[in-house]
Structures are given as structure tokens and as C-alpha cells.
C-alpha positions as CSV (number, residue, x, y, z in Angstrom):
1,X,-108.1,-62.0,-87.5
2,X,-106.2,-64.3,-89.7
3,X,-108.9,-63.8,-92.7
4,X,-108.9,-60.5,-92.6
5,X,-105.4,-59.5,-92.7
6,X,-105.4,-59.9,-97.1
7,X,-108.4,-57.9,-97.3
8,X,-107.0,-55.1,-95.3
9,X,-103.8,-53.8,-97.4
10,X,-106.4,-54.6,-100.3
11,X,-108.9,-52.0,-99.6
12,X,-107.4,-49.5,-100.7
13,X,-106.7,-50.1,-104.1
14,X,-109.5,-49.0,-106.0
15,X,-109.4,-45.7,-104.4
16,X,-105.3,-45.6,-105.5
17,X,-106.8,-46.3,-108.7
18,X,-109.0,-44.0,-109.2
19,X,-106.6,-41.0,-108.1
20,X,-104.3,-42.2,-110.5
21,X,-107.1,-42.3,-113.7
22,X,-108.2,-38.7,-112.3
23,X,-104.9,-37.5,-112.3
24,X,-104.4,-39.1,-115.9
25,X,-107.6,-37.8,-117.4
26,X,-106.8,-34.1,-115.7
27,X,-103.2,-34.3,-117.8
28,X,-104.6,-35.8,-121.3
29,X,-107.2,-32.6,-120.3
30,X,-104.5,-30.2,-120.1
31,X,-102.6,-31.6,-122.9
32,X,-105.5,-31.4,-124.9
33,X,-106.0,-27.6,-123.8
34,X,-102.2,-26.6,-124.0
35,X,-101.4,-28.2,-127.4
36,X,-104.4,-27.2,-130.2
37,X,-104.0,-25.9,-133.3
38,X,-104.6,-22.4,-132.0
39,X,-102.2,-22.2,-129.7
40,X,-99.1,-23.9,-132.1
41,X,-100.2,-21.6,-134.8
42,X,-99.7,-18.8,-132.0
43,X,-97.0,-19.9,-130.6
44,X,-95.5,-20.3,-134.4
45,X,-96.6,-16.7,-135.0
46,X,-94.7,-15.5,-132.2
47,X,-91.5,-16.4,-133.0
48,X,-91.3,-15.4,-136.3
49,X,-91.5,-12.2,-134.7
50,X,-89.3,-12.7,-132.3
51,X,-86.6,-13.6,-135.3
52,X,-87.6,-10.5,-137.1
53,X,-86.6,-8.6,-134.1
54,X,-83.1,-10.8,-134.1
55,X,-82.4,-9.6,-137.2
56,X,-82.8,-6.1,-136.1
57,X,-80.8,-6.5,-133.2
58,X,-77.7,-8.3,-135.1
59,X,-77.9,-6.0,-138.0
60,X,-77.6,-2.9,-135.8
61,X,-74.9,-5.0,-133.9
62,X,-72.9,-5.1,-136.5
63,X,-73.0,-1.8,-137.8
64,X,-71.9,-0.4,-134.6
65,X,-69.0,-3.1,-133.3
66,X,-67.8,-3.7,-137.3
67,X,-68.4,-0.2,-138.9
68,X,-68.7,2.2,-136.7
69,X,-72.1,2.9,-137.6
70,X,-74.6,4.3,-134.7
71,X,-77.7,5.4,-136.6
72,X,-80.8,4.1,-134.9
73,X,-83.3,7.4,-136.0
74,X,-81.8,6.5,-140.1
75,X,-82.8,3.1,-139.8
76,X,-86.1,3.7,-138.6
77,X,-86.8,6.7,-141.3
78,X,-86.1,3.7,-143.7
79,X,-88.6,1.2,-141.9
80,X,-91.1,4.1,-141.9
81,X,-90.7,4.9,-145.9
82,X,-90.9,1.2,-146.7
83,X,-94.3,1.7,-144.7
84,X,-95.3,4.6,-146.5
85,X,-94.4,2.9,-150.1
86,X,-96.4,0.1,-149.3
87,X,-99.6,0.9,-147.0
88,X,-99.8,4.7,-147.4
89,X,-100.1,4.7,-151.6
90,X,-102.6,1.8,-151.2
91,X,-104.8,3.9,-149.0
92,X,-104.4,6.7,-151.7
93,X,-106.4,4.2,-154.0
94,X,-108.9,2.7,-151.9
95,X,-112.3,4.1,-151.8
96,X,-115.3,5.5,-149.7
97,X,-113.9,5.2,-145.7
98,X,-110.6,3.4,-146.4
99,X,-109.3,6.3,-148.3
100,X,-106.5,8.3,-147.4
101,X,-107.8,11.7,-147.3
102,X,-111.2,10.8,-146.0
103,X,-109.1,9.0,-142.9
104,X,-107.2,12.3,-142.4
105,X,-110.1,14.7,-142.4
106,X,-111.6,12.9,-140.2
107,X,-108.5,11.5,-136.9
108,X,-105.2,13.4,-138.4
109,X,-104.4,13.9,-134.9
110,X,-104.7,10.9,-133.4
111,X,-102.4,9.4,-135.5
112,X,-100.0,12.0,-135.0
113,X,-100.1,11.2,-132.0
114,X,-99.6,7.4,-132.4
115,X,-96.7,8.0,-135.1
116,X,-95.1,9.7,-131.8
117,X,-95.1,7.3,-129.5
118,X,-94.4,4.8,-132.0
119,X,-91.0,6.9,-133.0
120,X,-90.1,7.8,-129.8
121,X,-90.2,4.3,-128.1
122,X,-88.3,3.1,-130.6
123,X,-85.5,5.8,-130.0
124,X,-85.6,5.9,-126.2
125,X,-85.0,2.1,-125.8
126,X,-82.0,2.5,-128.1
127,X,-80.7,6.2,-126.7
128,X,-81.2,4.4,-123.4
129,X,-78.6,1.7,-124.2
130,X,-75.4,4.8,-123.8
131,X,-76.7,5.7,-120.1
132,X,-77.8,2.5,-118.6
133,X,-76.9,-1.3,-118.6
134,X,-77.8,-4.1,-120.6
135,X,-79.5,-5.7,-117.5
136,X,-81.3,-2.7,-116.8
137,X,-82.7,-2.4,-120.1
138,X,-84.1,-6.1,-120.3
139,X,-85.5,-6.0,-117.0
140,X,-87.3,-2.5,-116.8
141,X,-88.4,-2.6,-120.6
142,X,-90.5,-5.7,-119.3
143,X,-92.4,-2.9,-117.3
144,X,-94.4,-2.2,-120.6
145,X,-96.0,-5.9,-120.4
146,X,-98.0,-4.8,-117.0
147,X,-98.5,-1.4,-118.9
148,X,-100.0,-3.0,-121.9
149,X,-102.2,-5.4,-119.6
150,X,-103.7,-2.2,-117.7
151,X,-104.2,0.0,-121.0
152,X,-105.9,-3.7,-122.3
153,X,-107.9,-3.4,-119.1
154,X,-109.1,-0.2,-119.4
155,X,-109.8,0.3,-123.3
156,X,-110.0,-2.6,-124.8
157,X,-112.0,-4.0,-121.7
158,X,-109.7,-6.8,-122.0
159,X,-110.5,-9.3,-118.5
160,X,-107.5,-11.5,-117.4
161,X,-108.0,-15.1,-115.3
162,X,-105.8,-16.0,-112.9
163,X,-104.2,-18.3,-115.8
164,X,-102.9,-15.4,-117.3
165,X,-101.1,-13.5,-114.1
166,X,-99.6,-16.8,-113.5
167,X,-98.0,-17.2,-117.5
168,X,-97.1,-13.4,-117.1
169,X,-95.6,-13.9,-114.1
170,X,-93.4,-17.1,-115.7
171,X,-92.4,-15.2,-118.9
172,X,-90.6,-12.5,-116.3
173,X,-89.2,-15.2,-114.3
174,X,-87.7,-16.6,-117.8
175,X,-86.5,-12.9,-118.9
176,X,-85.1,-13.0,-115.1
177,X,-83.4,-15.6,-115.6
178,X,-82.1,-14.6,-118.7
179,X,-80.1,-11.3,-117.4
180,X,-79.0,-13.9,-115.2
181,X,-77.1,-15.9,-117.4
182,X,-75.8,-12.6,-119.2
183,X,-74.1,-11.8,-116.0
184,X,-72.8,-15.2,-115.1
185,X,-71.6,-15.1,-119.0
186,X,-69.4,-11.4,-119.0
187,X,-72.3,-9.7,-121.0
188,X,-72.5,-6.6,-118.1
189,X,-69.4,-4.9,-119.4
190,X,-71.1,-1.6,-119.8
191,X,-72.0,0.4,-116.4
192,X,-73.2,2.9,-117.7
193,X,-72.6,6.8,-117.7
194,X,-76.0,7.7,-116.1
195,X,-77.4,4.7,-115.1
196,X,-80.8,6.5,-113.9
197,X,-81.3,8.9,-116.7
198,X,-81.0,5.5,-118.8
199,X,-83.1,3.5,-116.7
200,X,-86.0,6.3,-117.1
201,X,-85.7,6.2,-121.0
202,X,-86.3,3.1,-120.8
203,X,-89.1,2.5,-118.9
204,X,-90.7,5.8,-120.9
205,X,-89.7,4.1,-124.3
206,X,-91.6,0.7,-122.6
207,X,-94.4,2.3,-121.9
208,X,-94.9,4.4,-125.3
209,X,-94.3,0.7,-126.8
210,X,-97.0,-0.1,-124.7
211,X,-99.5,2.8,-126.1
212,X,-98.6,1.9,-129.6
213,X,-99.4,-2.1,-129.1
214,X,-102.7,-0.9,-127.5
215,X,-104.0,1.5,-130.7
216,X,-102.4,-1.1,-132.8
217,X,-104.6,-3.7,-131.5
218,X,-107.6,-1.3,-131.4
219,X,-107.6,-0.4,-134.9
220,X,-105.9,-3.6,-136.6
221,X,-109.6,-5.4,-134.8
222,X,-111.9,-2.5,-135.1
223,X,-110.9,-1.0,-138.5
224,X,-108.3,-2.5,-140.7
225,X,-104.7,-3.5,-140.9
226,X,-103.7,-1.3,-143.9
227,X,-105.3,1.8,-142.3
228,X,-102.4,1.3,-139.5
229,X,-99.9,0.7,-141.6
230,X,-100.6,3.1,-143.7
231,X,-100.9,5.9,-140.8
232,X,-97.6,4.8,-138.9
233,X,-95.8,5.0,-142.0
234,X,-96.9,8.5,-143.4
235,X,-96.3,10.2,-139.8
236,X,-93.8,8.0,-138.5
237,X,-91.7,9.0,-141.8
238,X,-92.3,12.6,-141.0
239,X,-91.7,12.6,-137.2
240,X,-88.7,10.4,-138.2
241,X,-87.3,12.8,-140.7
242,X,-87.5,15.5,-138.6
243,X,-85.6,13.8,-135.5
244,X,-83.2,12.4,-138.0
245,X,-82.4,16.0,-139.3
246,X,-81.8,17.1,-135.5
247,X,-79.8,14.1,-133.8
248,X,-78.4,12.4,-136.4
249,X,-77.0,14.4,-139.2
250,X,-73.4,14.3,-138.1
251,X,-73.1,11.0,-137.4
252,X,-74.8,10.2,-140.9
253,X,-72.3,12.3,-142.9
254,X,-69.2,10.3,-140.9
255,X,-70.4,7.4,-142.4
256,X,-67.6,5.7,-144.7
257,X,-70.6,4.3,-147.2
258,X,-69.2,0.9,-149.1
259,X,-71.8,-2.1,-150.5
260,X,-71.4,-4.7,-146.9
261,X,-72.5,-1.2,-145.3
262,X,-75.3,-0.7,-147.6
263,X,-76.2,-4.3,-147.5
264,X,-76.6,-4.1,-144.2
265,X,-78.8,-1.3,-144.0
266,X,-81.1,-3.1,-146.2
267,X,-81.1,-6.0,-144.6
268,X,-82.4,-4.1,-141.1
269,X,-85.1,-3.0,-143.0
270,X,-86.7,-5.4,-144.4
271,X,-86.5,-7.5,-140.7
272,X,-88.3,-4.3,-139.5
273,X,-90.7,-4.0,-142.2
274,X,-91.7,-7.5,-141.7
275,X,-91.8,-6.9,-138.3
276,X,-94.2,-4.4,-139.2
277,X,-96.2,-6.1,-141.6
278,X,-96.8,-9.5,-139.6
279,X,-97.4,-7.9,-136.0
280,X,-101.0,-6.6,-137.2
281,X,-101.9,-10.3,-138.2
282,X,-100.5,-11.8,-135.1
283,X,-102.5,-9.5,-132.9
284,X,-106.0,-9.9,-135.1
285,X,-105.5,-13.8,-134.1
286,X,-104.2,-13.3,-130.3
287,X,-103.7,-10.0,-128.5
288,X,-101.3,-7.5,-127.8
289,X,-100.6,-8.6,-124.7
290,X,-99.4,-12.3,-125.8
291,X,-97.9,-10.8,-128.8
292,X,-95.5,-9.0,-126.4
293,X,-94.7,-12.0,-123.9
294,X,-94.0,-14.2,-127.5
295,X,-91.4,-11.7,-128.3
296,X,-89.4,-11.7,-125.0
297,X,-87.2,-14.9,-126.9
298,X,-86.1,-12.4,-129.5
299,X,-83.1,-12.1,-127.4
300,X,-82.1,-15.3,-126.8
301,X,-82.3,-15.7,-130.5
302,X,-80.0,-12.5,-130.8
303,X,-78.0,-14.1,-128.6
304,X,-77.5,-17.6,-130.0
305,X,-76.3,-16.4,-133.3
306,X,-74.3,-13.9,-131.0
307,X,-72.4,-17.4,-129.9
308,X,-70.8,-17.7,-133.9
309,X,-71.2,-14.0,-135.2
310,X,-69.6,-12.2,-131.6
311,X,-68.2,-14.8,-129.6
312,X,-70.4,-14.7,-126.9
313,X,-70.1,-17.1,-124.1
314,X,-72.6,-20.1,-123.7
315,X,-74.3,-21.0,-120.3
316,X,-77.2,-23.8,-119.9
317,X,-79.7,-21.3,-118.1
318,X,-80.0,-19.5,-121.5
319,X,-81.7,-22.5,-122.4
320,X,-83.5,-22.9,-119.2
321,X,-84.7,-18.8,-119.6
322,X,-86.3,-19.9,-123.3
323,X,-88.2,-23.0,-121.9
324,X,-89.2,-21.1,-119.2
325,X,-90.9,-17.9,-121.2
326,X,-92.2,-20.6,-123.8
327,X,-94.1,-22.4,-120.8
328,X,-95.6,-19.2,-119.9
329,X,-96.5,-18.1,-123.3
330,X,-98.2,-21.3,-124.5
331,X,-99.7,-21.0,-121.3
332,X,-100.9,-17.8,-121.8
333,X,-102.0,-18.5,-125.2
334,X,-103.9,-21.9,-124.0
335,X,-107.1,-19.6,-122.4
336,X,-108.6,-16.5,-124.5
337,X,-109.5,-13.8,-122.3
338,X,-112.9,-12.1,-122.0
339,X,-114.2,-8.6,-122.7
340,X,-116.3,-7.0,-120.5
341,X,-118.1,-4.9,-123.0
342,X,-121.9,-6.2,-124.0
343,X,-121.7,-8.1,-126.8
344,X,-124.4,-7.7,-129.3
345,X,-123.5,-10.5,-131.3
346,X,-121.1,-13.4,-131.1
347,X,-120.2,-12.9,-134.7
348,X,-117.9,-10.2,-134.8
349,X,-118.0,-7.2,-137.3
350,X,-116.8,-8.2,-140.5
351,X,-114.4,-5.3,-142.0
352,X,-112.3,-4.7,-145.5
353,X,-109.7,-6.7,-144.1
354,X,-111.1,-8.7,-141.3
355,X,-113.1,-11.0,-142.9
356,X,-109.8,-13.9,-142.5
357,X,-110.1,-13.3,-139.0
358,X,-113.9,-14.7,-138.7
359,X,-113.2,-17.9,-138.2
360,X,-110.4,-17.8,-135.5
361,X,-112.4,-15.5,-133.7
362,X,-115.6,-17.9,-133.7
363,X,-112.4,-20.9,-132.9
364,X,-111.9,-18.9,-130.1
365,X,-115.1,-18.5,-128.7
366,X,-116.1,-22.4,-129.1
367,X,-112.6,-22.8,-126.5
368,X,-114.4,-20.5,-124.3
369,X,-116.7,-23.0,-122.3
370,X,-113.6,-26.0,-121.8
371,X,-111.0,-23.0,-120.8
372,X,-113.3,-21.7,-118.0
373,X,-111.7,-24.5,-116.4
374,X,-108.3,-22.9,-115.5
């Protein structure tokens, strides 16, 4: 009895061991998974859309607190003719299929169509903004995401894992904990003059958002990036110009025009015409769908330059919001998801344009067999 008291307590040990190096090899596994290439590059990617976006926000800040200056159809109009400069004139020039005319013989209306929703979700979130609250408007404009994973679902035959409900459902806990921290912090000054007339612009300018990323993704991986471009900005310039001629020409004339104005007006173009520009390259790489989640930080950006630039008040759970949606978006990002249509070949179709987007594509299928894991 004596003897065999060492041996008992010692038994165990090896099997302690071996949890531990299981538990160890299951974190340098997920480590591994979590933090390639692919996913920094993404995560990168995403938040250099997300500061585009910030500049938007601040520069349209400032002309309405500073100037006086509430002209969200102008600035648009801008954005679209920058566009239409750029993409539409080098349609004009390309050849066979790419051209310009041979695109609008053949799908005109379709991308009348998605010049409309494009226009209109853009002016619904921000029309939304003198009915509603701010708190309303962050949480139900994160009613496009679910939007934009069913439209995924259905026409791009995009199929989720589990993984990817669970990083969803994080990034909404973080935006959750954002409005949150806006309330704790004083932001909610503005109830609203008809909070439900607001709150239904906004979840009709989410889910036109939603339309547009869905074509966008469709034809920026099917067809080519200039070809969207190039068709957003020729309609979205005339849609635009139209609205702005309706809505906005008083407002326009009542503006006291001086160079920090103009400067100003510049400078919220060119953050949306990047925003433009980079969004098709992001999406070729990832999806729609993680695009979206990446930009949720845009404000929290807003905001922490709205701590020097507006006085804003601080709180630690802004920070614990942006950890938050960046767990959920690397997680996200860490597993591709699968396409239910038959694929003929694992090589994709190379396009004009999508010949850069061969290799991450073949990247992504090689992570295929390791992410089945999760």
C-alpha cells in the first residue's frame, strides 16, 4: 500500500501531457489558419476602405457643422463624373466586347437599374439621418449584411460554414457595442423628427447597398472591373444629375462658395472615388460579403479623428467595439466559402482584367482542404 501511493498521483501525467500538447498543437493550428498572408493582405484591404469611407464622413461633417453646407446628391454627382472621366472614356476606347456601345446595345437596362440603387442607397442612408437617430442608423443599416449574405446565397451560390454565421454574428456584436459607447458618450443628441419614416430609409438604403455590392461582385468576377466602373459612373452621373436638379438646387445656390469650401468638396471626392476605385479589387480577392463586415470600423475611424476635429468624448468600449469587429472579420476572412454551382474547372475564367486575380483565387482554393476544419 505503502509502494504504491507514488505511483498513484503519477499516473496521470502523461495523459495531462498530452491534453496540454493537443491543446498547443490545436492553437499553433489556428494561428497558422487565422494569420496567413491572405488574410493580413485582406484584412489590410479592408481598412483602407474603411478610411476612405472616414474621409467621406469627416469631410461631409464638416461642411454641414462649419459651413452650413448640406449637399449629399452634389457630392455624389461629383464622385459619379470623376467615374465617368475615368472608366466610362476608357470603355469608349476599348475594343470588340469591352467597348462602350457594344456593352450598351446589349444590358443598357440593367445598369440602369444598378446606377439606381447605387444612387439611391447612397441618398436614403443620408436623407435618413434628418428623421431618425444616429443609433438607429448604425444598427438597422447593419440589416444589409444578412441582405447581402442571402442575395450571395441565392445568385452568386455563395455557401456559408458555420465559421462564418459565428464572425458575422461578432462583427454585429462589435457595431453593438459601438452605439453603445455613443450613448454612454452624449453622441444621441438627435431624436429625431420621424423616427420611423427614418428608420425605413434606412433599412431601404441598406438593402439597395446590398443589391449594388451583389452586381458589383457579379460583374467585377465574371466580366471586368472597368466595365462597372465605367457603367455606375455614366448612369449614376445621369440619375444623379437629375435628383440633384430636383432636391438640391436651392440649397446649392445658398452656398457662400470660398477656397476651404471648395477644398473640401474636393477632398470628399477623391475619398469617394477611391472608394470606388479600390472596392472592385478588394471584392475580386474576398467577397462582398467580407468587404462589408471590414468596413463596419469606418466609424470608429470617423470617430477617433472626431476626438481632435469635434471634440467628441472618449470611452474604452470604442476600443473594445474595434477589437471586437476585427476578431470577427479576420475570422471571417480565415475560411473561403464554397459555391454550389458545378465547377467545370478549378482554374477560373481568365478575363481582360482578371488575369491578377488567378493566383489568389488558386491561393484560395489550396486553403480549401486545411479550412474544412472549422
Amino acid at each position: 500500500m505503502e509502494a504504491a501511493s507514488p505511483a498513484g498521483p503519477a499516473a496521470p501525467q502523461p495523459r495531462a501531457r498530452g491534453a496540454a500538447g493537443g491543446l498547443g498543437s490545436l492553437l499553433r493550428g489556428l494561428k497558422r489558419q487565422l494569420f496567413t498572408w491572405n488574410v493580413l493582405k485582406t484584412v489590410a484591404l479592408g481598412q483602407m476602405l474603411s478610411l476612405c469611407i472616414c474621409g467621406t464622413a469627416i469631410t461631409s461633417q464638416y461642411l454641414a457643422e462649419i459651413y452650413r453646407v448640406n449637399t449629399p446628391m452634389l457630392q455624389s454627382f461629383i464622385n459619379y463624373c470623376l467615374l465617368l472621366l475615368f472608366y466610362t472614356v476608357m470603355l469608349a476606347f476599348q475594343s470588340g466586347s469591352d467597348n462602350l456601345l457594344h456593352i450598351l446595345k446589349r444590358k443598357w437596362w440593367k445598369y440602369v437599374l444598378l446606377g439606381l440603387a447605387d444612387v439611391e442607397a447612397n441618398y436614403l442612408i443620408v436623407r435618413a439621418y434628418q428623421y431618425t437617430t444616429l443609433t438607429s442608423v448604425q444598427l438597422l443599416d447593419c440589416f444589409g449584411i444578412p441582405v447581402l449574405m442571402a442575395l450571395s446565397w441565392f445568385v452568386l451560390y455563395a455557401r456559408y460554414r458555420v465559421v462564418h454565421l459565428i464572425a458575422v454574428a461578432v462583427c454585429l456584436l462589435g457595431v453593438g457595442t459601438m452605439v453603445g459607447a455613443d450613448i454612454l458618450a452624449g453622441r444621441e443628441d438627435n431624436s429625431g423628427s420621424d423616427v420611423l419614416i427614418g428608420d425605413i430609409l434606412v433599412l431601404l438604403g441598406a438593402s439597395l447597398y446590398a443589391v449594388s455590392n451583389v452586381c458589383e461582385e457579379y460583374i467585377v468576377k465574371k466580366l471586368s472591373r472597368q466595365e462597372f466602373l465605367g457603367m455606375v459612373g455614366l448612369f449614376g452621373t445621369i440619375i444623379s444629375g437629375i435628383q440633384l436638379s430636383i432636391v438640391e438646387c436651392k440649397d446649392i445656390a445658398s452656398i457662400q462658395w470660398d477656397w476651404k469650401i471648395a477644398l473640401l468638396f474636393v477632398a470628399f471626392a477623391l475619398c469617394m472615388f477611391c472608394l470606388y476605385s479600390f472596392m472592385p479589387l478588394v471584392i475580386q480577392v474576398t467577397s462582398a460579403t467580407s468587404v462589408n463586415l471590414g468596413i463596419l470600423t469606418a466609424d470608429l475611424y470617423s470617430l477617433f479623428f472626431g476626438l481632435f476635429l469635434f471634440g467628441y468624448k472618449f470611452s474604452g468600449l470604442y476600443l473594445l467595439s474595434f477589437t471586437v469587429i476585427m476578431v470577427g472579420f479576420v475570422l471571417y476572412c480565415s475560411t473561403p466559402t464554397r459555391t454550389a454551382e458545378p465547377a467545370e474547372s478549378s482554374v477560373p475564367p481568365i478575363t481582360s482584367i482578371g488575369i491578377d486575380n488567378l493566383g489568389l483565387k488558386l491561393e484560395e482554393n489550396l486553403q480549401e482542404t486545411p479550412s474544412a476544419a472549422l
